[in-house]
C-alpha positions as CSV (number, residue, x, y, z in Angstrom):
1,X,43.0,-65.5,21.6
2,X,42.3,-66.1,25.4
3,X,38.9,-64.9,26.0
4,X,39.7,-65.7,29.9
5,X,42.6,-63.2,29.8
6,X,39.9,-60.5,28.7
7,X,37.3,-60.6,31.1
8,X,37.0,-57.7,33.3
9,X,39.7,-55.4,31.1
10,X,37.7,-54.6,28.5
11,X,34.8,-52.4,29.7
12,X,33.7,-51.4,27.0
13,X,34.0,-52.1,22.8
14,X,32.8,-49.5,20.3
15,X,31.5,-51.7,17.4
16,X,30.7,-49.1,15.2
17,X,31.1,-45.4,14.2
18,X,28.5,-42.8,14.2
19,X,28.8,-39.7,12.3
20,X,26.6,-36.8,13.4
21,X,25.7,-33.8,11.2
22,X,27.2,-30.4,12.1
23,X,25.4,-27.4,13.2
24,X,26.1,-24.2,13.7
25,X,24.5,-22.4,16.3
26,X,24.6,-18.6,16.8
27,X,23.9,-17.1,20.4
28,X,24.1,-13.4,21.9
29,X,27.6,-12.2,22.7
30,X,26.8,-12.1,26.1
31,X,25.8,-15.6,26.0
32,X,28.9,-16.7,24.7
33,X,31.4,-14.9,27.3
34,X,29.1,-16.2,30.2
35,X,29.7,-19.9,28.6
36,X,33.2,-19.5,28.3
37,X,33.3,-19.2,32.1
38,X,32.8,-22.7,32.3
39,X,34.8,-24.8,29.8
40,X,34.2,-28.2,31.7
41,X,30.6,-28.0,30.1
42,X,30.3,-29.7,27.1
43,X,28.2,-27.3,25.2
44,X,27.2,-29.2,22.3
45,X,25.7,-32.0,24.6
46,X,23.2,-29.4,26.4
47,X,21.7,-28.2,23.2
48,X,21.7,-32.1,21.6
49,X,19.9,-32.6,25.1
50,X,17.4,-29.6,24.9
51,X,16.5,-30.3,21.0
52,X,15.9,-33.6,22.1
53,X,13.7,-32.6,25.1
54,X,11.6,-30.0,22.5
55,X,11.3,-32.7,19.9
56,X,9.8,-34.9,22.7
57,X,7.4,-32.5,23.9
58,X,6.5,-31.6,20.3
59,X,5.8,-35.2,19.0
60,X,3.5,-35.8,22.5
61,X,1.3,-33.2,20.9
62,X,3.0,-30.1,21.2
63,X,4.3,-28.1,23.6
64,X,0.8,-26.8,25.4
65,X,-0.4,-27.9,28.5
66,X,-4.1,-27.4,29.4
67,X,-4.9,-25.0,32.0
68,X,-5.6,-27.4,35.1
69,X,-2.4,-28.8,34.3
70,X,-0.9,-25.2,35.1
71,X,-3.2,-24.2,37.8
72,X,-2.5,-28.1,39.1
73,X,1.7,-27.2,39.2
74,X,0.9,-24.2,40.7
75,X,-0.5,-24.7,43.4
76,X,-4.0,-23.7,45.0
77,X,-3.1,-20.4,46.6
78,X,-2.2,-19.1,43.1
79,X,-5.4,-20.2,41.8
80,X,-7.4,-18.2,44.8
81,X,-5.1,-15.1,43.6
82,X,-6.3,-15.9,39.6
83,X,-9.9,-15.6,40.9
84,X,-9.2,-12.3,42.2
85,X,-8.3,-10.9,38.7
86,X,-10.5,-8.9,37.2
87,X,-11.1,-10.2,32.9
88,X,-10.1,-6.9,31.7
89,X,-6.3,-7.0,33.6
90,X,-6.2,-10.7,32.4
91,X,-6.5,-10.0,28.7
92,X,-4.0,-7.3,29.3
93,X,-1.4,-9.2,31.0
94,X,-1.9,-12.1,28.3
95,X,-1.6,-10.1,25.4
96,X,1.3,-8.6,27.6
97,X,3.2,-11.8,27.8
98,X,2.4,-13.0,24.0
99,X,4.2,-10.1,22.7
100,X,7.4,-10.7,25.1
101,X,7.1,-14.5,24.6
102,X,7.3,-13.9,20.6
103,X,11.0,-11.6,21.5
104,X,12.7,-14.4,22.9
105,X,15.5,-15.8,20.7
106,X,14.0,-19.7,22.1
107,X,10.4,-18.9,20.3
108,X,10.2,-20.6,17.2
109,X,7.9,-18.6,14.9
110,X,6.1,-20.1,12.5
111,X,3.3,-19.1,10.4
């Protein structure tokens, strides 16, 4: 074969096969309709991407971040506002957002 003759019309050989494991993957109704809006998107890539992304973050030592790190992202004028904040409306607002954090369908509970 003349090896000449294929240079620049093969972009691109596949030498081997991979087979992936199916999922299946339940998601609200609602969800569903709103993603059939847009059948260009290839579904299955953006949650192989965002499992991905979590298993990242969870083998660099979890998914917390320390609390500089957060006051750091946002911002100084939101720190000046935390100071304002009386302890007792903190703990409320904390335990506040625990208990809506644990009812979204992304939480994964363990323990």
């Amino acid at each position: 074969m003349n090896k000449a003759w294929l240079r620049g019309k093969v972009k691109y050989v596949d030498s081997h096969y991979c087979v992936m494991p199916n999922i299946t993957l339940s998601v609200p109704d609602e969800v569903y309709q709103k993603m059939k809006k847009y059948k260009e998107v290839k579904w299955s890539e953006v949650v192989r991407r965002a499992i991905l992304e979590y298993l990242r973050k969870l083998e660099e030592g979890g998914l917390v971040i320390t609390t500089r790190e957060l006051l750091d992202m946002l911002g100084s004028k939101y720190e000046e506002k935390l100071e304002k904040i009386s302890l007792e409306d903190f703990e409320k607002a904390y335990e506040k957002m625990k208990e809506e954090e644990m009812k979204r369908p992304s939480v994964i509970q363990t323990g």
